[in-house]
C-alpha positions as CSV (number, residue, x, y, z in Angstrom):
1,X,0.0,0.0,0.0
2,X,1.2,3.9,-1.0
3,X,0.5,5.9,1.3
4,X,-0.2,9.6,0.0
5,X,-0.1,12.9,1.3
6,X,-2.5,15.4,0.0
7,X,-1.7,19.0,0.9
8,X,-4.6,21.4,0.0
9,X,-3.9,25.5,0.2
10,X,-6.9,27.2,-2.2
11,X,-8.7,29.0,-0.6
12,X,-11.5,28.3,-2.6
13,X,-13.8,24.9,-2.2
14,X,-16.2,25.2,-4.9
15,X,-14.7,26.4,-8.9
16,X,-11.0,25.6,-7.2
17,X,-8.7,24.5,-10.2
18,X,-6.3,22.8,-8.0
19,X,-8.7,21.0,-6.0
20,X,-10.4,19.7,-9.3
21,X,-6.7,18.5,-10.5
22,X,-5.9,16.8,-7.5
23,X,-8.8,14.7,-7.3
24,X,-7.8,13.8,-10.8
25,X,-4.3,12.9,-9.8
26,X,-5.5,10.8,-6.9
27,X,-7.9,8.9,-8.7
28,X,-5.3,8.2,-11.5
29,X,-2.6,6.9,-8.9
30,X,-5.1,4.7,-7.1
31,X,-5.5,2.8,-10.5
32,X,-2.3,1.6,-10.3
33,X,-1.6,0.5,-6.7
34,X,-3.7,0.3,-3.7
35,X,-3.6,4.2,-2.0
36,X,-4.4,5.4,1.6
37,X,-5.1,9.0,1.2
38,X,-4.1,11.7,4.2
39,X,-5.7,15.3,3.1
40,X,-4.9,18.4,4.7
41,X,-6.6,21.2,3.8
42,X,-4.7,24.7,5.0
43,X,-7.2,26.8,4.1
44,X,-9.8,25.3,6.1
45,X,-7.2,24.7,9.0
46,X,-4.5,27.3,8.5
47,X,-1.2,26.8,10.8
48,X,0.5,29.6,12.6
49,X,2.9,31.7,10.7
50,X,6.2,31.9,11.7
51,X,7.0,34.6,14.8
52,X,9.8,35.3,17.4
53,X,8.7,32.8,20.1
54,X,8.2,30.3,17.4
55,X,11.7,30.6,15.6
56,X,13.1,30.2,19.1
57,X,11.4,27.4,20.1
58,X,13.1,25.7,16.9
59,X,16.4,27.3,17.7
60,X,16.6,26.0,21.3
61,X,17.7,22.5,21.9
62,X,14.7,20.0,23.3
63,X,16.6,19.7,26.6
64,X,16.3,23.3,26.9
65,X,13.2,24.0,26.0
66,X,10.4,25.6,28.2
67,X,6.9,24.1,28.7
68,X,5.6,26.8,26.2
69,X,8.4,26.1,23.4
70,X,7.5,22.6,23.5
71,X,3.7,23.6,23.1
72,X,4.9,26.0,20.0
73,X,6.9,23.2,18.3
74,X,4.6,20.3,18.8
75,X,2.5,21.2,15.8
76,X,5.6,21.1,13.5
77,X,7.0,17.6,15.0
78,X,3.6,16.6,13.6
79,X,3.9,17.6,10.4
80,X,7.3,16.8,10.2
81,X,6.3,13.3,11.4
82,X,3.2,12.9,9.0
83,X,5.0,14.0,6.0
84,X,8.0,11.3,6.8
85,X,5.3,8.5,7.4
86,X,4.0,8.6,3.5
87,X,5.0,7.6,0.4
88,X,3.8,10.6,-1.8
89,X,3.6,14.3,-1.1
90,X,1.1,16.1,-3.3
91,X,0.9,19.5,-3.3
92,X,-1.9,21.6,-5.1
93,X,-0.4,25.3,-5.3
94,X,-2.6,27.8,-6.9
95,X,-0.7,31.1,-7.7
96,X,-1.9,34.0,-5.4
97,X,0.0,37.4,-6.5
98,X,2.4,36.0,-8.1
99,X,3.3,33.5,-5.4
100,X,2.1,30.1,-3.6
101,X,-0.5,30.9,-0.6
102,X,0.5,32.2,2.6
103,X,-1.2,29.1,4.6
104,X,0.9,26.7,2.2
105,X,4.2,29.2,2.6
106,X,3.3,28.7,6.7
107,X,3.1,24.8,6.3
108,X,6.4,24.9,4.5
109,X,7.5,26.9,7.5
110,X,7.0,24.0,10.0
111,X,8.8,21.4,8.0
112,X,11.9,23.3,6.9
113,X,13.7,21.9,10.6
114,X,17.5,22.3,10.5
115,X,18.4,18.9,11.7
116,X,15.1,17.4,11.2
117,X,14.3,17.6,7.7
118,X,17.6,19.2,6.3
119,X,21.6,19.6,7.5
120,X,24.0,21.9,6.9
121,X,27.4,20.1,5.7
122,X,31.0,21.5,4.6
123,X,29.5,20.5,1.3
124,X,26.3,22.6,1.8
125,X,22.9,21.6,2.6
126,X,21.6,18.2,2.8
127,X,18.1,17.2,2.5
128,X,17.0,14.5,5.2
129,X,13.8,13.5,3.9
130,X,14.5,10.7,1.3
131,X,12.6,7.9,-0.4
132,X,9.6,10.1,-1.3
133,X,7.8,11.0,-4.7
134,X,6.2,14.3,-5.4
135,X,3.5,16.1,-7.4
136,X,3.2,19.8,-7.4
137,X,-0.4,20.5,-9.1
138,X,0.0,24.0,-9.9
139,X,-2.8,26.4,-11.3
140,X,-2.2,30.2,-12.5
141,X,-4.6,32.7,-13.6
142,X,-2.0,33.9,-16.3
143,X,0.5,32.0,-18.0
144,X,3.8,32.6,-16.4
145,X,5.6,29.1,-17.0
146,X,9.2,29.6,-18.0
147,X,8.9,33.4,-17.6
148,X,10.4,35.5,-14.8
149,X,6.9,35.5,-13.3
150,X,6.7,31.5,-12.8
151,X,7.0,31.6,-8.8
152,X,5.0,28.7,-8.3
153,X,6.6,25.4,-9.6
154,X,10.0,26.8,-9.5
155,X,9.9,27.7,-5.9
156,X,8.0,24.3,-4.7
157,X,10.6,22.2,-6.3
158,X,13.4,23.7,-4.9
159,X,11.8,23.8,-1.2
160,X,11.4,20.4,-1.9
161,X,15.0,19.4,-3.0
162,X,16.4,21.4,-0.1
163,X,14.5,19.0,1.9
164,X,15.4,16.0,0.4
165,X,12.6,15.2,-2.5
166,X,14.2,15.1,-5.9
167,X,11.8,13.1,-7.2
168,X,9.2,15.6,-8.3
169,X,7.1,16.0,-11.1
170,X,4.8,18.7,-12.0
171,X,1.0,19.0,-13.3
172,X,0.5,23.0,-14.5
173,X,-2.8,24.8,-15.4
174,X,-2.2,28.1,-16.6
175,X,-4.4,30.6,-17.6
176,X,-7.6,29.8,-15.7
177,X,-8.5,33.4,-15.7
178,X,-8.6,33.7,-19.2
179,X,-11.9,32.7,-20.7
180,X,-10.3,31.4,-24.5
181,X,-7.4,29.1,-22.4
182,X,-8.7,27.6,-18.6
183,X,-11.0,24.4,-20.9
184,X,-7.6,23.6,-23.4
185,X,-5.4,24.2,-20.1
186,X,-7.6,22.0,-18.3
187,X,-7.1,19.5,-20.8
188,X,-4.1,19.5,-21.2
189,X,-3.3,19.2,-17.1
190,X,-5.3,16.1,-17.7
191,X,-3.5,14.9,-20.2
192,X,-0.6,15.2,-18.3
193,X,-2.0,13.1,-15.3
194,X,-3.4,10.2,-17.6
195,X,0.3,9.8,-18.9
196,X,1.8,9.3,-15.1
């Protein structure tokens, strides 16, 4: 069994692109093997963004933590520990001003863990969190791809090879704002997931 990890950060429930794309994505990888999905939805549960007392709860060793930095970190040793217990990490990343979500840039927050999830070597960093596949469903209302606008993708992938996941692969809809474009778009991110 693959277990799959299903990160959700529209904000939108109802006409969301990336939502719609996902769903597509999931359905076509449980065709091939049997799946146990885990969805979290960061819009409808956002996580704290980072702050002082948070950054030093991170920065302090465990030993030396107080009662409140433990409380403060707790949420990211779960999210840490949920994202190293599956497979798959999919990621559905509308663009938002030129940039992925705050509540997905907050999530990313938590799981970037010097030690934890990444090390610093005389060689440079290492990512700790190996063994995983990823899909970054991506959705723009413009088409930015391979332009100095495409934030999205770009940025995901190299969050995600900092960590450790090199093994990512990418489903983009661009153009959803643009009346003549979101229906061949759409069909051609479909496309795209049939051939996985």
């Amino acid at each position: 069994m693959t277990k799959a990890l299903v990160i959700q950060s529209s904000a939108l429930n109802e006409g969301s692109n990336t939502r719609y794309l996902t769903a597509k994505l999931i359905e076509r990888l449980g065709r091939d093997e049997q799946l146990e999905v885990t969805s979290r939805d960061l819009a409808a549960e956002p996580l704290p963004h980072l702050d002082e007392s948070l950054l030093g709860a991170f920065f302090t060793p465990d030993e030396q933590r107080t009662p409140e930095q433990r409380a403060a970190v707790a949420t990211s040793d779960r999210l840490v520990a949920e994202l190293q217990a599956h497979d798959v990490l999919v990621i559905a990343a509308p663009m938002y001003n030129f940039g992925v979500p705050s509540t997905l840039k907050a999530y990313l927050d938590h799981i970037a863990r010097a030690g934890i999830t990444f090390k610093y070597t005389e060689q440079g960093p290492v990512g700790l969190v190996e063994g995983k596949k990823a899909y970054i469903v991506a959705a723009t209302g413009g088409v930015h791809a391979g332009t100095p606008r495409d934030f999205v993708a770009p940025y995901l992938r190299t969050f995600l090879g900092f960590i450790g996941i090199d093994n990512v692969e990418v489903i983009q809809a661009e153009g959803m704002s643009m009346s003549d474009q979101k229906e061949t778009s759409i069909g051609l991110a479909l496309e795209a997931i049939e051939r996985i």
